[in-house]
Phi, psi and omega in degrees: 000144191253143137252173199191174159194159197244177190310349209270327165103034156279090164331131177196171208208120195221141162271153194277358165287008183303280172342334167246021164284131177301326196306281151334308149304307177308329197254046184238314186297332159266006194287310178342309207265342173207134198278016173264002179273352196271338147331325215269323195281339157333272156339272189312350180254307197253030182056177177302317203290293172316323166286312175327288174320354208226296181280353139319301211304339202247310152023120155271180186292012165245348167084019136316137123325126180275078198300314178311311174303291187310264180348291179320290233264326169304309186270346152313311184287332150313294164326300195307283159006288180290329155344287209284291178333298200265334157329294202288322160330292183303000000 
């Protein structure tokens, strides 16, 4: 398990075998091809209860999402992930 935070100062904790999971490519490929997909890669990285938790954390005062937000904090979390992940290899 990777943990992490990203700038916005959200915690999240991931396994880093997501990244070679087909499971994981697929809904990464569709988010690629239609950006309504992006909640599934959401789900999938940080489970329902985590993603739910991400989106409080992003929450504006009327209690909106930001979807722009979510993307940004999605591919942050990737990154920090993919760091850590090729850190631990080496």
């Amino acid at each position: 398990m990777i943990k992490g935070k990203t700038t916005s100062g959200f915690e999240f904790e991931v396994d880093e075998r997501m990244l070679k999971d087909m499971r994981f490519v697929r809904v990464f490929r569709a988010w690629q091809k239609n950006n309504f997909a992006e909640a599934d890669v959401l789900d999938y990285i940080l489970g329902e209860a985590g993603a739910r938790k991400l989106e409080d954390h992003l929450a504006d005062k009327d209690g909106f999402v930001d979807c722009d937000k979510v993307a940004g904090e999605i591919g942050e979390i990737l990154d920090i992930v993919s760091e850590k992940d090729s850190k631990v290899k080496n």
